[in-house]
C-alpha positions as a Markdown table, in Angstrom:
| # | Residue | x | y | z |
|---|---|---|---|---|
| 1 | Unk | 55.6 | 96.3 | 170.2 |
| 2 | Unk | 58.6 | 95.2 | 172.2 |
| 3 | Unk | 60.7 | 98.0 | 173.2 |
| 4 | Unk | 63.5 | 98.0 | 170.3 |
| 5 | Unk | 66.4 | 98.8 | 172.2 |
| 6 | Unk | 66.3 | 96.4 | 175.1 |
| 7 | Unk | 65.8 | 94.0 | 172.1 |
| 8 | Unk | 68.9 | 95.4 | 170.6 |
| 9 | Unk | 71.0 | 94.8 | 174.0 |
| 10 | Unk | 70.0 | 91.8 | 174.6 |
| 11 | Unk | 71.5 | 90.3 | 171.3 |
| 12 | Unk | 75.4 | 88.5 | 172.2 |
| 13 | Unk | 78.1 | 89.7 | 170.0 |
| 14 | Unk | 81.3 | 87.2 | 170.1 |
| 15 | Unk | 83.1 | 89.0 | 167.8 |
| 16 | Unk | 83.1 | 91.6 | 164.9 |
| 17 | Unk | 85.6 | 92.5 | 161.9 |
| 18 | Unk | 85.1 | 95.5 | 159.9 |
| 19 | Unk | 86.0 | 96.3 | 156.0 |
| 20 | Unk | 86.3 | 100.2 | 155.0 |
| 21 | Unk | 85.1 | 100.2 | 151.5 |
| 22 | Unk | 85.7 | 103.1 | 148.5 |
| 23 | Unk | 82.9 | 102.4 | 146.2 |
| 24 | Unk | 83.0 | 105.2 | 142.5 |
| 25 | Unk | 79.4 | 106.4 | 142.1 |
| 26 | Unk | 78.4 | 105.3 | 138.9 |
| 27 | Unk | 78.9 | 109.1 | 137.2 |
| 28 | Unk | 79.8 | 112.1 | 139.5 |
| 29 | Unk | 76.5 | 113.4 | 141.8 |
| 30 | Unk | 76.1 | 116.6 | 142.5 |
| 31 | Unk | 74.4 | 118.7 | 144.8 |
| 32 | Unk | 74.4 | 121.9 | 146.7 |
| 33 | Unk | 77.6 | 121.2 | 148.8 |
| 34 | Unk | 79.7 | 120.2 | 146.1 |
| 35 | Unk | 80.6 | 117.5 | 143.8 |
| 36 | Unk | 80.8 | 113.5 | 145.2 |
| 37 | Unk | 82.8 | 110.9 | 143.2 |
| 38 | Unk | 82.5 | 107.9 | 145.5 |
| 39 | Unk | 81.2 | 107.0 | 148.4 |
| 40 | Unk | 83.6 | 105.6 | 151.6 |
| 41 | Unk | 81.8 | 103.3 | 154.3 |
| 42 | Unk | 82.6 | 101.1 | 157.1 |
| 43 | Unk | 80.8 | 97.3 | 156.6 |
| 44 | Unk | 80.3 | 95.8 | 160.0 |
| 45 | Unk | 80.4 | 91.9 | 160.4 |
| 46 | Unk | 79.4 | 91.0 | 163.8 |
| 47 | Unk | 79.3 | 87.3 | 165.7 |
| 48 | Unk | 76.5 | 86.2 | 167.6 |
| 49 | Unk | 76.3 | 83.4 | 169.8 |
| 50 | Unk | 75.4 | 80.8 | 167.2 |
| 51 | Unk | 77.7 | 81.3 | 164.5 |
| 52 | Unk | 75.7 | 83.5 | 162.5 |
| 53 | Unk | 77.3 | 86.9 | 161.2 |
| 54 | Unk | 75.1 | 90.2 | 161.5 |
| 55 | Unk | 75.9 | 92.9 | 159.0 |
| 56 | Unk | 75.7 | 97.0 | 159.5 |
| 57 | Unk | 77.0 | 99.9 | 157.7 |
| 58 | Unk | 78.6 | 103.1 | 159.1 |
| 59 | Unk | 79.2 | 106.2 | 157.1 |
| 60 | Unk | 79.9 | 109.9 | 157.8 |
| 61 | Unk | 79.3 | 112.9 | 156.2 |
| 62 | Unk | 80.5 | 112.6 | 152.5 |
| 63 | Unk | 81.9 | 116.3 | 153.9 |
| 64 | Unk | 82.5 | 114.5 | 157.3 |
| 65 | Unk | 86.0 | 116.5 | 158.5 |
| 66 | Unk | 89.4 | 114.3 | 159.0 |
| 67 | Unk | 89.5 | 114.5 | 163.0 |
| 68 | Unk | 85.8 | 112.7 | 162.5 |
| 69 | Unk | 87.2 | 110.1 | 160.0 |
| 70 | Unk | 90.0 | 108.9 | 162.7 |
| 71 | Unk | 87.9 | 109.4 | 165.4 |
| 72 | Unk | 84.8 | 106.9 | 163.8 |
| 73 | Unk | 88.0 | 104.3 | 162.2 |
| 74 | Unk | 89.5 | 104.9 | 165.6 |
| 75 | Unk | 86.3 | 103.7 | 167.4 |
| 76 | Unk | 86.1 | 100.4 | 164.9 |
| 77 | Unk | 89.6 | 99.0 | 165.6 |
| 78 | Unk | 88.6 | 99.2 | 169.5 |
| 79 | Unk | 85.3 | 97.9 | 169.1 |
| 80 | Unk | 87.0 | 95.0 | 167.3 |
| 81 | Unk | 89.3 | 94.2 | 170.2 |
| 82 | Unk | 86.3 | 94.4 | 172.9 |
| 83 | Unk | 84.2 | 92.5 | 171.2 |
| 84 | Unk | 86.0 | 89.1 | 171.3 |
| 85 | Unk | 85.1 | 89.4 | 175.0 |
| 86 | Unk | 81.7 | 90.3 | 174.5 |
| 87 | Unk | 82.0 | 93.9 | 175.3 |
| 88 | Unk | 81.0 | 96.9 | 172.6 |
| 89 | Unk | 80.6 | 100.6 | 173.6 |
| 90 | Unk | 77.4 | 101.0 | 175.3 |
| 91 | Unk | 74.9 | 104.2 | 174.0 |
| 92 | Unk | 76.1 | 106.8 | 176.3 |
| 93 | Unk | 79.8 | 105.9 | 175.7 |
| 94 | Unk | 79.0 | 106.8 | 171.3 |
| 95 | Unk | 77.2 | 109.5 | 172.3 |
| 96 | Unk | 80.3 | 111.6 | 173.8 |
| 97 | Unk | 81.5 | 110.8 | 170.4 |
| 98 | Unk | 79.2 | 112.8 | 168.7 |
| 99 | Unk | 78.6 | 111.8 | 164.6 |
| 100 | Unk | 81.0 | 109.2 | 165.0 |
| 101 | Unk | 79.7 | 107.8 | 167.6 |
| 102 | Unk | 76.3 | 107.7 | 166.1 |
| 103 | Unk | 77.1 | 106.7 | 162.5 |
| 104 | Unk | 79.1 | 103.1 | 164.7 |
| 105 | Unk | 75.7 | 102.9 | 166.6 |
| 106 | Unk | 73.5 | 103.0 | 163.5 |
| 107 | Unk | 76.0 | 100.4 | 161.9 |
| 108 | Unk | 76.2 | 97.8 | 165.2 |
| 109 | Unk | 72.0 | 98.4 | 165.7 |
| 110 | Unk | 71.6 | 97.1 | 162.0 |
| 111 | Unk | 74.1 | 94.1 | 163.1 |
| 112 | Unk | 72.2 | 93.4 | 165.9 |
| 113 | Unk | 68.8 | 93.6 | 164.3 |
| 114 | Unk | 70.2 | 91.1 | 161.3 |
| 115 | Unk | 70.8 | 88.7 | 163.9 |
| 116 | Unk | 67.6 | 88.6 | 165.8 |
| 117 | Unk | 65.6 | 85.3 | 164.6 |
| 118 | Unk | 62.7 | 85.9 | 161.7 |
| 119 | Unk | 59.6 | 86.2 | 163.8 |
| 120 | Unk | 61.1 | 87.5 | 167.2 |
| 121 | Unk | 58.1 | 90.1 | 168.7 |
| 122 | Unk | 57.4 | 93.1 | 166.3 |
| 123 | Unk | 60.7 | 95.3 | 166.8 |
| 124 | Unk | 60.6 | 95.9 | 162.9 |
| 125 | Unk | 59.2 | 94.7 | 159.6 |
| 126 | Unk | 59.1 | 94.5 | 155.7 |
| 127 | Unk | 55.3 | 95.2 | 155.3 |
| 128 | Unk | 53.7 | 98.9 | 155.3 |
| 129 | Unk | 53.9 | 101.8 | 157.6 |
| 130 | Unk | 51.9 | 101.3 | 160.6 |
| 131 | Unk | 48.6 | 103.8 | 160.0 |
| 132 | Unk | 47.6 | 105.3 | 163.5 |
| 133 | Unk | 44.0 | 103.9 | 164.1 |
| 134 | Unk | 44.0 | 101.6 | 161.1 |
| 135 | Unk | 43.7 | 97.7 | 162.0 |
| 136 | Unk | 45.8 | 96.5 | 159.2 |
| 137 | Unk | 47.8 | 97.9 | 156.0 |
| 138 | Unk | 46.2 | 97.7 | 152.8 |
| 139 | Unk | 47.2 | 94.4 | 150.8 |
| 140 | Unk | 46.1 | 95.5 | 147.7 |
| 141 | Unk | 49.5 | 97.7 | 147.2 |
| 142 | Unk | 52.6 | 96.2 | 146.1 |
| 143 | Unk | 55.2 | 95.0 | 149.6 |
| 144 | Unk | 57.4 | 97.5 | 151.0 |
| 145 | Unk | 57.7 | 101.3 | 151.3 |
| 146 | Unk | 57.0 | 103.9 | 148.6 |
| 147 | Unk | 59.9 | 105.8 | 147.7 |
| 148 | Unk | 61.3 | 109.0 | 145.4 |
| 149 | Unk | 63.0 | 109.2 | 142.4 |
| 150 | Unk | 65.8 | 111.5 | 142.1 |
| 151 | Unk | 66.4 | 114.3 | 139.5 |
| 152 | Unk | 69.5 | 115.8 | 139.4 |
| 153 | Unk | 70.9 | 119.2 | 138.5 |
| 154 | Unk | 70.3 | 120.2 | 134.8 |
| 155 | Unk | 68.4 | 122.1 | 132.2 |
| 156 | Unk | 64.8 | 121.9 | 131.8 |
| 157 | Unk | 64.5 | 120.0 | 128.6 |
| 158 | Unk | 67.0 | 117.5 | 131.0 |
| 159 | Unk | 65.1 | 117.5 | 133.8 |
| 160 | Unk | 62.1 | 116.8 | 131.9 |
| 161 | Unk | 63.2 | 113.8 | 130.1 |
| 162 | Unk | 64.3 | 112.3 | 133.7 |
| 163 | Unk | 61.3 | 112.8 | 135.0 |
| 164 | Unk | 59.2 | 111.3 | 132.2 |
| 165 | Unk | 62.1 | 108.4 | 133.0 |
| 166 | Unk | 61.5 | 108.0 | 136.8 |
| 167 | Unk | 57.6 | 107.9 | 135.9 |
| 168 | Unk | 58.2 | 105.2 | 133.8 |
| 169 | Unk | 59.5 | 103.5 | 136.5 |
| 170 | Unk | 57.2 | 103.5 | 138.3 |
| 171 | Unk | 57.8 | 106.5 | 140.3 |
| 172 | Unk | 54.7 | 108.8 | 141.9 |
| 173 | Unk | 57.3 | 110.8 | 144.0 |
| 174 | Unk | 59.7 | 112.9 | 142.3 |
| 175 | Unk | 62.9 | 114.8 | 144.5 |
| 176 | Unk | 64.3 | 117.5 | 142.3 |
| 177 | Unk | 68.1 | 118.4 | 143.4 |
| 178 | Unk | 67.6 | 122.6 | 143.8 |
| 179 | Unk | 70.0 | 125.3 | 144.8 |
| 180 | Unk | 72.9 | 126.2 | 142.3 |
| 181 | Unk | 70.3 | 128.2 | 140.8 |
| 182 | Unk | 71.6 | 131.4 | 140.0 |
| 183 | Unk | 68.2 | 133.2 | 139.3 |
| 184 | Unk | 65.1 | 132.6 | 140.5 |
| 185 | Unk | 64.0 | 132.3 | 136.5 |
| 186 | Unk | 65.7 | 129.4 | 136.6 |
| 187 | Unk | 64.4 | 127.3 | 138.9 |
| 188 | Unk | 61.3 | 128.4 | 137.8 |
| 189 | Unk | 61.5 | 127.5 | 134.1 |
| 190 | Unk | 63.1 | 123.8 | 135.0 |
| 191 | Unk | 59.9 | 123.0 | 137.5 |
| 192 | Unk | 57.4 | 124.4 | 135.2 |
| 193 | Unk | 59.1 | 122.0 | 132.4 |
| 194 | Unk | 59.0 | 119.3 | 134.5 |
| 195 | Unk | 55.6 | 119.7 | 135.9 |
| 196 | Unk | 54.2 | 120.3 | 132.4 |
| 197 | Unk | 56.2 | 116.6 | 131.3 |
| 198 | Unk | 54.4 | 114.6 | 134.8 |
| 199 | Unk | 51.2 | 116.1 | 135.2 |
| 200 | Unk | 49.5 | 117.3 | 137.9 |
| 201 | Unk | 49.4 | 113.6 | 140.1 |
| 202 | Unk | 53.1 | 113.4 | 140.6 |
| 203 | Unk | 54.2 | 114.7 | 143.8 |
| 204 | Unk | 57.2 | 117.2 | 143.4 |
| 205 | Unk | 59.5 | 118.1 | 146.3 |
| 206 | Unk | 63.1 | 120.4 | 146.2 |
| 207 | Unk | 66.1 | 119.8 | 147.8 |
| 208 | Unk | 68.0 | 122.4 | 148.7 |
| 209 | Unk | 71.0 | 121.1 | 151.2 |
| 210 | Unk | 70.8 | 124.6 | 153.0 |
| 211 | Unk | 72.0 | 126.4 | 150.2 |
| 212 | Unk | 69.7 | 129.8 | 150.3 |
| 213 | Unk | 69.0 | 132.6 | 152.9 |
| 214 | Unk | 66.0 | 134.0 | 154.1 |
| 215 | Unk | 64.9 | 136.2 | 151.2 |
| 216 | Unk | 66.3 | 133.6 | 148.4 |
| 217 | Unk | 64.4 | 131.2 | 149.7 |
| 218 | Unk | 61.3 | 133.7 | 150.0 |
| 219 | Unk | 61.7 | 134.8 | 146.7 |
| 220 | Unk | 61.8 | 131.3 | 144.8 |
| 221 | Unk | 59.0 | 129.4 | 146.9 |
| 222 | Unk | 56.5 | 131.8 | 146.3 |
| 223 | Unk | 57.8 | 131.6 | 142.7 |
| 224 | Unk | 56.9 | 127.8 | 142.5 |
| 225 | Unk | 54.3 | 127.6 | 144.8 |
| 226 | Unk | 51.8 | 127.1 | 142.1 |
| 227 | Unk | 53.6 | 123.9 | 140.6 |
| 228 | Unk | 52.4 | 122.0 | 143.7 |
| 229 | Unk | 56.0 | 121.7 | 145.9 |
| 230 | Unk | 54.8 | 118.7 | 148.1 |
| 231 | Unk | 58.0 | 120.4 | 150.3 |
| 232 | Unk | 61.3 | 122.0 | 150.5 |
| 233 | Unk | 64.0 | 120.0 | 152.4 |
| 234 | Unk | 66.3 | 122.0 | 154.1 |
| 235 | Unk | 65.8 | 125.6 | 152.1 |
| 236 | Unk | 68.5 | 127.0 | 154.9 |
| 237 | Unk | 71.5 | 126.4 | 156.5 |
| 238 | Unk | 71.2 | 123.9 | 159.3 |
| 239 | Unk | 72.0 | 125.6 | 162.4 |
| 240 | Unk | 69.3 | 128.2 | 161.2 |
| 241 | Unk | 65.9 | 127.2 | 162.8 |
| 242 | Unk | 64.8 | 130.7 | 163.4 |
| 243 | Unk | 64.7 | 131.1 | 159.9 |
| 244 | Unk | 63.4 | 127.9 | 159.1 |
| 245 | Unk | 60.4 | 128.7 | 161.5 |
| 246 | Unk | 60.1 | 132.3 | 159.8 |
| 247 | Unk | 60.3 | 130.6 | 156.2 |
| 248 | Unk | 57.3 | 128.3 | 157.5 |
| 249 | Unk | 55.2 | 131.6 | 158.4 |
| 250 | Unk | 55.8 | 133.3 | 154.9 |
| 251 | Unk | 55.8 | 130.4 | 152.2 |
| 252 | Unk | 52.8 | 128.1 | 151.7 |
| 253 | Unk | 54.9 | 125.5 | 150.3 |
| 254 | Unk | 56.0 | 123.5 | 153.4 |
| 255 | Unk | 59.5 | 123.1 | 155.2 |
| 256 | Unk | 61.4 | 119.9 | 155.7 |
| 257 | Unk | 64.6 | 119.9 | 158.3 |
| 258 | Unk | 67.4 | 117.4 | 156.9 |
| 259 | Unk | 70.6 | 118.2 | 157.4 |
| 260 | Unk | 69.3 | 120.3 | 161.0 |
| 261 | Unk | 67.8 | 116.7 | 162.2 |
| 262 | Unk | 71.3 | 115.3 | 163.4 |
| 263 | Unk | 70.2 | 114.0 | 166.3 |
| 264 | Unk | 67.1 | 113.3 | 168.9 |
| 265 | Unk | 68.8 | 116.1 | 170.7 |
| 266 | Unk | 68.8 | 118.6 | 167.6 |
| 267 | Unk | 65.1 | 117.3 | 166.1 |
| 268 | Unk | 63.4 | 118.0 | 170.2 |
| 269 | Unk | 65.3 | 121.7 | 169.6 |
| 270 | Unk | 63.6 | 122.1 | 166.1 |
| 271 | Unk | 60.0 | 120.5 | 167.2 |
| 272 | Unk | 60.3 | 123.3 | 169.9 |
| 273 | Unk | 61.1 | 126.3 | 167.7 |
| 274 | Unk | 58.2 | 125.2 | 165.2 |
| 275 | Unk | 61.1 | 125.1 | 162.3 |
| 276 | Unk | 59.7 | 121.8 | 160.2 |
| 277 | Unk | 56.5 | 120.7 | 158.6 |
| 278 | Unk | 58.5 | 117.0 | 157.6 |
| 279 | Unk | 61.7 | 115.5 | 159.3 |
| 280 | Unk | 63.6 | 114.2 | 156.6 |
| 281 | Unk | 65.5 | 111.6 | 159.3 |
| 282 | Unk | 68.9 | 109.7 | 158.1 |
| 283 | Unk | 69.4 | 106.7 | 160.5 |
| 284 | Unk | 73.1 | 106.3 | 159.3 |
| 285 | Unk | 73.4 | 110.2 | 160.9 |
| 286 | Unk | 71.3 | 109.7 | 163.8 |
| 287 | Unk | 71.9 | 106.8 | 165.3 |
| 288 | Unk | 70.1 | 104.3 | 163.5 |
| 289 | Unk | 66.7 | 102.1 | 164.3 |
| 290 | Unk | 66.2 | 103.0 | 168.2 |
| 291 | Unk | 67.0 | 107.0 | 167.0 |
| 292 | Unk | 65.0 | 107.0 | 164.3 |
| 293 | Unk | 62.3 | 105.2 | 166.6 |
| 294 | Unk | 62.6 | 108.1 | 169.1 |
| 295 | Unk | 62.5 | 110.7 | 166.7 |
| 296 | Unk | 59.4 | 109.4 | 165.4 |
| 297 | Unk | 57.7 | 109.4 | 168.7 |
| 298 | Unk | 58.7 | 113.2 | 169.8 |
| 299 | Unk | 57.9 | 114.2 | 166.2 |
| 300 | Unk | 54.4 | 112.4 | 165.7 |
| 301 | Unk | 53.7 | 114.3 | 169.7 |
| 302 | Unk | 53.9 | 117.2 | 167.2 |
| 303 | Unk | 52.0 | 116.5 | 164.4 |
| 304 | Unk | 55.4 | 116.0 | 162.2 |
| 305 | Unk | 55.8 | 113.4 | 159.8 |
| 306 | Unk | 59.1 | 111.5 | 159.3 |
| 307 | Unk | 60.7 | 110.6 | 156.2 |
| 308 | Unk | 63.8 | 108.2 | 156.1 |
| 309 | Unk | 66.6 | 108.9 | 153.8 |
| 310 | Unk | 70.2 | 107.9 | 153.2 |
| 311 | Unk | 73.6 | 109.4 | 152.9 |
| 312 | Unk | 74.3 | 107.8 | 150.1 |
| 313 | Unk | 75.0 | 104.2 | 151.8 |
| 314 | Unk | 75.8 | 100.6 | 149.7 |
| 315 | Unk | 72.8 | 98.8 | 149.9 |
| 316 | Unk | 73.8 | 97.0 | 153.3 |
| 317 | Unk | 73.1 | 100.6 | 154.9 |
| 318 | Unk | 70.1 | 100.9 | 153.0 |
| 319 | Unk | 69.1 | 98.3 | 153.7 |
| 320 | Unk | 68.6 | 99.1 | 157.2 |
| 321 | Unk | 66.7 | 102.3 | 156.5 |
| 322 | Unk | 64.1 | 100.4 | 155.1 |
| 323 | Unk | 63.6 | 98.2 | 158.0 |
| 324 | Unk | 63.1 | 101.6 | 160.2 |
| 325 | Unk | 61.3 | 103.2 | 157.4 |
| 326 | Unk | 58.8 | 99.8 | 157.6 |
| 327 | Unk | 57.4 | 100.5 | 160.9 |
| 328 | Unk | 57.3 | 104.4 | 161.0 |
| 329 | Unk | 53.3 | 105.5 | 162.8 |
| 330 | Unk | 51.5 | 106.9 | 160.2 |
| 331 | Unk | 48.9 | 109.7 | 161.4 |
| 332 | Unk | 46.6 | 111.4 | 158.5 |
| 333 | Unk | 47.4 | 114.9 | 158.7 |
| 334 | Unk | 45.3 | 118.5 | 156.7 |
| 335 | Unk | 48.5 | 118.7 | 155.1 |
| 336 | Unk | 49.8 | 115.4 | 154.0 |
| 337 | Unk | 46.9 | 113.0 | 154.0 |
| 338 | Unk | 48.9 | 109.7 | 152.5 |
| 339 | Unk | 52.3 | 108.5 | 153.5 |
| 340 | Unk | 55.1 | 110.3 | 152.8 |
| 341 | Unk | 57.5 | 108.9 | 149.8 |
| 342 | Unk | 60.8 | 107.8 | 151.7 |
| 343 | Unk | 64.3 | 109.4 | 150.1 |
| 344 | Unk | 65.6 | 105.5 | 149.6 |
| 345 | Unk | 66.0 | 104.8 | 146.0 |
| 346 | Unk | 69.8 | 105.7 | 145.8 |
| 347 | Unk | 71.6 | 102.1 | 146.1 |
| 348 | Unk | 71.5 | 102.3 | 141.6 |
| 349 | Unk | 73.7 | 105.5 | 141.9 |
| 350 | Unk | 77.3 | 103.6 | 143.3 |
| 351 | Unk | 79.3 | 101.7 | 141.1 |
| 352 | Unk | 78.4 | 98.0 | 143.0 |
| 353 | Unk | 75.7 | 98.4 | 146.4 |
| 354 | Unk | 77.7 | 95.3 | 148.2 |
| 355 | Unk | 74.6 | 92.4 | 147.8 |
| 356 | Unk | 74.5 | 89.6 | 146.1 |
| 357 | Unk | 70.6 | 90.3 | 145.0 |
| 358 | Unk | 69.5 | 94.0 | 145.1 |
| 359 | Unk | 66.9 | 95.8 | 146.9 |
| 360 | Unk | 63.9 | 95.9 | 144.5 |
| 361 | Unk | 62.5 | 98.6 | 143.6 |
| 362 | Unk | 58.9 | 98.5 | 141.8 |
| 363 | Unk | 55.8 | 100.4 | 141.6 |
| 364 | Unk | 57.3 | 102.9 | 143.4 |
| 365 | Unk | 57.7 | 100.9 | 146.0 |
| 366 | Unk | 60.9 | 99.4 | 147.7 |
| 367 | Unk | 61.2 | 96.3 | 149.4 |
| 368 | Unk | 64.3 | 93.2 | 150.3 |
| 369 | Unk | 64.7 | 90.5 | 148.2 |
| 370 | Unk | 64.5 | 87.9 | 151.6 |
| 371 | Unk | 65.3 | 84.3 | 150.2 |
| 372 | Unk | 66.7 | 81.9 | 152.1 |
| 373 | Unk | 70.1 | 82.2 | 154.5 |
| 374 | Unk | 69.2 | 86.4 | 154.4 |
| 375 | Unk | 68.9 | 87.5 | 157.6 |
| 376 | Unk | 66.8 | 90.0 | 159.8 |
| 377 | Unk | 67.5 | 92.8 | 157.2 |
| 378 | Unk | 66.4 | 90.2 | 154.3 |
| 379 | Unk | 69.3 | 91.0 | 152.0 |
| 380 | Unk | 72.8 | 88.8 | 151.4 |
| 381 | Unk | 76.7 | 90.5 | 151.5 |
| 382 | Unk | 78.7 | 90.0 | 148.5 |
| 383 | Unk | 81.7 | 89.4 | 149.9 |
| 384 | Unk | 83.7 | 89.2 | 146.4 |
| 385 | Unk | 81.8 | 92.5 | 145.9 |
| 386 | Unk | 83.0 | 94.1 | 149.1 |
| 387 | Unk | 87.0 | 92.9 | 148.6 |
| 388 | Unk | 86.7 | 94.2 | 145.4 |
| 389 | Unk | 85.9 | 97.6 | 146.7 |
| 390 | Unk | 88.4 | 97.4 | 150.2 |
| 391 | Unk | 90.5 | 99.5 | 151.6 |
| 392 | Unk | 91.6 | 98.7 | 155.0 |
| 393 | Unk | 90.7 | 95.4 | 156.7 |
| 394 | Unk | 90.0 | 95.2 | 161.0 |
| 395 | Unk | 89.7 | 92.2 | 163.2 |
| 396 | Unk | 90.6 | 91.6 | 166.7 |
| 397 | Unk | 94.2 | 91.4 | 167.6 |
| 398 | Unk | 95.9 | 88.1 | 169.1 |
């Protein structure tokens, strides 16, 4: 395997413009946090040597603060002007930035990756997960990843009817959105119905976006323990992993960390304390391919599996996921003895997800659509779809 991020540096960039996009989801999404009506993002275009154009997504927070907003928009316009001399911020320089700096990084990794040739060494992939001590993947399953479906807030007649949907569909993993609960009763009574609608072979998980306490979240695992909860991601606040380990000692059903693994730095902290069973890993927060790599390493040294997910990217971002989600290890563990589902199935809930062929999703499983002219990442830009959805336009200055 040839070390990803000398690979990375290694790639010339000649120049790079940028397009901030506001793209509607296709009917409000809610979770947790609060309600989200579109989705903002910053599509990277960067020149290589060649003449060939690289593409990368970044994206904050959708709760990402103002000051973070001009800092990361900021951090763009200067890139733009460095790169027509061949210069971009190096790792340590985004670091100092903190989430900024990290959601550019993700997005000018991706670019760089997209322009490596088809074929260069094994830095990333569009077959399985690599299976620790297994000589190949299976070929009998369908290409690409597996991934969840996503059920969102609602009764449980409601949630039982999307469920029986995302089945349909070919989904084995299901994500139920938890947490504006306001009784334990009710929680209960919507993943009873929807456990009764799937059956006992569907994998079930919560997500909770750190929206109960200790005793709350006590209380309402033990309550659905019995439904089979393959895990809870992020039951607590994020800056609580005390409680996170404590939660792990008192609950069967296990913990995932997802909005508390921000960064190699925060994930090493959270290994340490024992405060995750899963890391639910977000490349657009972390850094993208080389952090998600290194996250992977110090979290297999634990006996942690990694999921990848998205915050709720165009398909561009997502699509870059999926290349790091490609080439995750996979070591059988007592506790989850087949990969993990991976949280990527979200391009369908935007208004347009910025390619000219979608990522396709089948099976359960999710894969590029490659074809010819696509590059590293296998998927093509719409560029009628991406002026269509513009809001500010970046290139180098004279």
């Amino acid at each position: 395997m040839i070390d990803l991020r000398t690979t990375l540096e290694a790639v010339p960039v000649t120049g790079l413009t940028a397009v901030r996009v506001r793209v509607p989801f296709r009917r409000p999404f809610a979770t947790a946090t609060g309600m989200w009506l579109h989705r903002e993002a910053w599509i990277l275009f960067v020149a290589g040597p060649d003449g060939r154009i690289g593409v990368g997504e970044a994206v904050l927070e959708p709760d990402a603060t103002e000051v973070e907003e001009t800092i990361l928009a900021r951090l763009i316009r200067e890139a733009a002007d460095r790169a027509r001399s061949g210069d971009v911020p190096d790792v340590e320089e985004l670091e100092l930035l903190g989430t900024p700096g990290r959601a550019f990084r993700a997005a000018m990794d991706a670019a760089r990756f997209d322009l490596l040739p088809v074929g260069d060494g094994e830095v990333a992939g569009a077959g399985e997960p690599r299976r620790v001590g297994a000589a190949t993947a299976d070929r009998t399953m369908p290409p690409g990843v597996p991934v969840n479906g996503t059920i969102g807030f609602g009764g449980p007649a409601a949630g039982a009817e999307a469920a029986l949907q995302a089945i349909e569909a070919g989904f084995t993993t299901l994500k139920l959105k938890a947490g504006v609960e306001r009784e334990t009763v009710d929680l209960v009574a919507r993943v009873r119905a929807i456990r009764t609608a799937v059956g006992p072979d569907v994998r079930l998980r919560l997500d909770v976006n750190g929206a109960w306490d200790l005793p709350t979240a006590e209380e309402r695992l033990e309550a659905v323990a019995r439904f089979g909860i393959e895990y809870v991601e992020q039951p607590l606040p994020a800056d609580d992993g005390a409680g996170a380990a404590e939660l792990r000692r008192r609950v069967e059903v296990p913990v995932a960390a997802d909005e508390a693994a921000a960064s190699i730095v925060a994930v090493r902290r959270l290994l340490a304390e024992g405060a995750a069973d899963v890391l639910v890993v977000k490349p657009a927060r972390v850094g993208g391919p080389v952090a998600v790599a290194e996250i992977a390493a110090a979290a297999a040294a634990h006996g942690v599996p990694v999921v990848v997910s998205t915050l709720f990217e165009t398909g561009i971002g997502i699509s870059a996921a999926l290349s790091a989600a490609t080439v995750l290890p996979f070591a059988p563990g007592a506790r989850f003895p087949a990969p993990l589902a991976h949280g990527l199935a979200t391009f369908g809930l935007l208004e347009h997800d910025l390619l000219d062929e979608p990522l396709v999703v089948e099976s359960g499983r999710m894969h590029a659509p490659g074809g010819d002219g696509a590059g590293r990442l296998r998927v093509r830009v719409s560029r009628p779809a991406v002026a269509r959805f513009a809001a500010e336009f970046v290139e180098a200055t004279p």
